[in-house]
One Martini backbone bead per residue (centre of mass of N, CA, C, O) as a GRO file, in nm:
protein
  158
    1UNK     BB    1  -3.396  -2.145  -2.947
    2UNK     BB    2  -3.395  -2.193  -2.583
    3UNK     BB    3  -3.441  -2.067  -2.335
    4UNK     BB    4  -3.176  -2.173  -2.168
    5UNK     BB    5  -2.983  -2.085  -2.386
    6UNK     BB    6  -3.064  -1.767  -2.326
    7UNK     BB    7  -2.961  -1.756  -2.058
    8UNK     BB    8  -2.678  -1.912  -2.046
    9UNK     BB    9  -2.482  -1.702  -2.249
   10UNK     BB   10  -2.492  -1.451  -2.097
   11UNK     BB   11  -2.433  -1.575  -1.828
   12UNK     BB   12  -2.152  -1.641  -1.873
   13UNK     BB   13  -2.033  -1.399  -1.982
   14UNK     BB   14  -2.081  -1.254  -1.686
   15UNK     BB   15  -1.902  -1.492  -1.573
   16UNK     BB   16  -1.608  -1.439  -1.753
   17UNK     BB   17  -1.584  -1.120  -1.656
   18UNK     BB   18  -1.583  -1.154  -1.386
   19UNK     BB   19  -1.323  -1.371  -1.309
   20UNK     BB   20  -1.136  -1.120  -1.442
   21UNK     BB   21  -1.216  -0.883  -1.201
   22UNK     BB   22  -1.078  -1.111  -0.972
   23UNK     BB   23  -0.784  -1.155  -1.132
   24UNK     BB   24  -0.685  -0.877  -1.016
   25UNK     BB   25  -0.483  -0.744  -0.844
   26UNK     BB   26  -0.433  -0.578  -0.513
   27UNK     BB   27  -0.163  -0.549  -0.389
   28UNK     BB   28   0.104  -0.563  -0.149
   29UNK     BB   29   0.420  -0.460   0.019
   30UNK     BB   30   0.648  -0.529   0.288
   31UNK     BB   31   0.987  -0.448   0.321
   32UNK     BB   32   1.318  -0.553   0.467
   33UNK     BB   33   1.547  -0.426   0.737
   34UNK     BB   34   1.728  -0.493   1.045
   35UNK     BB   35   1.915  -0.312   1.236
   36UNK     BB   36   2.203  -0.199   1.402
   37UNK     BB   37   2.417   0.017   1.464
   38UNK     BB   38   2.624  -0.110   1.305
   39UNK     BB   39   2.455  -0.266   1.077
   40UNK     BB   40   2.372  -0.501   1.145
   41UNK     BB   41   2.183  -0.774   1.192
   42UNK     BB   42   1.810  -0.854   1.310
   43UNK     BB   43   1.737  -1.120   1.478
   44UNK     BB   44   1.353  -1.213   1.564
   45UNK     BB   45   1.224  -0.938   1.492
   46UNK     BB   46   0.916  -0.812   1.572
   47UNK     BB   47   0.680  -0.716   1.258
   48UNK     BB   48   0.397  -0.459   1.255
   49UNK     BB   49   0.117  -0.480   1.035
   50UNK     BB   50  -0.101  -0.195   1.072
   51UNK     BB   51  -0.408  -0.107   0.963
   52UNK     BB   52  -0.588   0.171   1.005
   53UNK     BB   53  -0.840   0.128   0.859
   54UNK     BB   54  -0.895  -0.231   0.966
   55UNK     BB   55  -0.750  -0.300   1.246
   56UNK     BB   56  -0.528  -0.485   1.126
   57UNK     BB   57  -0.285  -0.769   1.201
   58UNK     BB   58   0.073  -0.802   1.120
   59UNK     BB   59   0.313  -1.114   1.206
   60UNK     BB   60   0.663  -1.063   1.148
   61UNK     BB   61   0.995  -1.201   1.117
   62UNK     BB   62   1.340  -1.195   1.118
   63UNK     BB   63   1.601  -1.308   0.989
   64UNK     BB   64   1.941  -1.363   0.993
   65UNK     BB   65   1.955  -1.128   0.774
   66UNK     BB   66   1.689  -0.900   0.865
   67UNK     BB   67   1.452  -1.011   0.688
   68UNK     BB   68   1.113  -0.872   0.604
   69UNK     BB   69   0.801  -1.010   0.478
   70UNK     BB   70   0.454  -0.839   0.363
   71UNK     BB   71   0.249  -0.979   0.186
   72UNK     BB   72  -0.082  -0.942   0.069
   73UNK     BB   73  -0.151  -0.607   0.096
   74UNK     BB   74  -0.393  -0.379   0.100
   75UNK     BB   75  -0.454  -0.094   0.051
   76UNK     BB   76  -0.313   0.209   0.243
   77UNK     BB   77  -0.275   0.229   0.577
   78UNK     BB   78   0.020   0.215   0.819
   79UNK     BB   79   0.167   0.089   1.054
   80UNK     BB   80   0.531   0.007   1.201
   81UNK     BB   81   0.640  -0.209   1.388
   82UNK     BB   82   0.999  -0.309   1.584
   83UNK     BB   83   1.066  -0.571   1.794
   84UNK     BB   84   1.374  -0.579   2.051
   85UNK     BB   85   1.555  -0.710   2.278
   86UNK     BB   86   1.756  -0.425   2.359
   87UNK     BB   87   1.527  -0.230   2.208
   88UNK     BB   88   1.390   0.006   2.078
   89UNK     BB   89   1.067   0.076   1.977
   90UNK     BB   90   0.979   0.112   1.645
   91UNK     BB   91   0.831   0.366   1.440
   92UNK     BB   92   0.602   0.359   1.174
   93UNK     BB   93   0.384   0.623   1.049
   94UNK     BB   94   0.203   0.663   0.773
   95UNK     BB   95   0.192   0.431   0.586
   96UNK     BB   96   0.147   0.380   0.226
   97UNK     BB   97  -0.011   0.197  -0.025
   98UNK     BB   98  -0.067   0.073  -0.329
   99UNK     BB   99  -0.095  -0.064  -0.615
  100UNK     BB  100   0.118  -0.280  -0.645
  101UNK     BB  101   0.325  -0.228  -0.382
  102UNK     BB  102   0.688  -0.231  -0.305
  103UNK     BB  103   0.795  -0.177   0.022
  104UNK     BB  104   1.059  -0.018   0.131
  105UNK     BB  105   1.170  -0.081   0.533
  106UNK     BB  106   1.379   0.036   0.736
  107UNK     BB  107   1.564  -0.081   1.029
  108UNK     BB  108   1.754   0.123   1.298
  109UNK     BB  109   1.808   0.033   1.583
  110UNK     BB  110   1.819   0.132   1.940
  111UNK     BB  111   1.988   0.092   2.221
  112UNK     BB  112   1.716  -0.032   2.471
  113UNK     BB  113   1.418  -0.025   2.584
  114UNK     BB  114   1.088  -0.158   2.493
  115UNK     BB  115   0.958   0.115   2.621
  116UNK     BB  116   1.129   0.256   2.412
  117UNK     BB  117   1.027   0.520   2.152
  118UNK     BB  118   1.082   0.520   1.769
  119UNK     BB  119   0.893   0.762   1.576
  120UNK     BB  120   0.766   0.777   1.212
  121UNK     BB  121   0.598   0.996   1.037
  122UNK     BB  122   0.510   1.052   0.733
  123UNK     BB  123   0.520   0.777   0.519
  124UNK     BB  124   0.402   0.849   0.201
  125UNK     BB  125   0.472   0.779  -0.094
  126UNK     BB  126   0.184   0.939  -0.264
  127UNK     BB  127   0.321   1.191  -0.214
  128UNK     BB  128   0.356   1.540  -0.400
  129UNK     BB  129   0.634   1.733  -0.346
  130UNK     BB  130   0.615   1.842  -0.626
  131UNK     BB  131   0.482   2.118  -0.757
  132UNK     BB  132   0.524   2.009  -1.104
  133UNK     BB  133   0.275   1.776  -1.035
  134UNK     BB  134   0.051   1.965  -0.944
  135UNK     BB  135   0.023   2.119  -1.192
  136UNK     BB  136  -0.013   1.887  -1.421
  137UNK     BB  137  -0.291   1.813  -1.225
  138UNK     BB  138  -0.424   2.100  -1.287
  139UNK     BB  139  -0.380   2.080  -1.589
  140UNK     BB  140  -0.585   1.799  -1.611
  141UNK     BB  141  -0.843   1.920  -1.463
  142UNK     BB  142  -0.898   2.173  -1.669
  143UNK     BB  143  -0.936   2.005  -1.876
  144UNK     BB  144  -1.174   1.810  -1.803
  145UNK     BB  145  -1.372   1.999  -1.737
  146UNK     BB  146  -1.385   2.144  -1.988
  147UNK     BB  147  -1.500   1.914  -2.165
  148UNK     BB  148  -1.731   1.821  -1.989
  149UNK     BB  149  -1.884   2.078  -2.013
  150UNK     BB  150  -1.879   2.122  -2.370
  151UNK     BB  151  -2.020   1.839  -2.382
  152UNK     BB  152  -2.298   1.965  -2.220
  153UNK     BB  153  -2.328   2.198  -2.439
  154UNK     BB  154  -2.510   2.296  -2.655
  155UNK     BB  155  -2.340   2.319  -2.964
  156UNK     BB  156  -2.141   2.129  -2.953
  157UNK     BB  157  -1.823   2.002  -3.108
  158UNK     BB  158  -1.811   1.716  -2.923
   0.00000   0.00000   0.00000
């Protein structure tokens, strides 16, 4: 076996390792629909969604059926704001989203100035407000401290 051999096949081996975990997707997406009191479609609504972490912002409008969609954003937390001439500007803050979450976000909009804002606050998909889903993960969180303590103590049975 030549020097070469011996280099070229880890080197492969280890870039088609990297291929895999970039070949991975970890994206997001935001869709929903814009509608008026009504209930009717709002078409050319321009829908902002804005990352908080990285400060970057997308712009899609909604389509004739009031649909709009933001499709490969990274996992993270956005503001989303949708406007259009004839209604208060709406805004929903703290929208959350996971790896590969495709998240429908409906907007209601009311009759109004562009100038005036309706907001809503604290809409994080990722949080756990059921209880029992805390105690499931204390008492998992106590099993795994428990094993890892065991692990590393001598003449442990682990």
């Amino acid at each position: 076996m030549t020097c070469t051999t011996r280099f070229l096949k880890p080197t492969a081996i280890a870039l088609s390792g990297a291929m895999l975990v970039l070949a991975q997707t970890t994206s997001t997406s935001i869709l929903g629909t814009v509608t008026d009191p009504s209930g009717a479609a709002v078409a050319g609504a321009d829908v902002t969604i804005a990352s908080v972490d990285r400060g970057l912002a997308r712009h899609v409008s909604t389509n004739d059926a009031g649909f709009y969609s933001a499709p490969a954003l990274d996992p993270g937390e956005y503001n989303v704001t949708v406007e259009k001439a004839g209604f208060k500007k709406n805004v929903h803050s703290g929208v959350g989203l996971r790896v590969n979450q495709k998240l429908t976000l409906d907007f209601a909009l009311e009759i109004g100035a562009v100038g005036e804002t309706v907001s809503v606050t604290g809409q994080t998909p990722w949080s756990i407000p059921q209880a029992r889903h805390s105690a499931q993960l204390s008492a998992s969180v106590r099993l795994w401290i428990s094993l890892s303590t065991a692990a590393t103590m001598p003449n442990s049975p682990i």
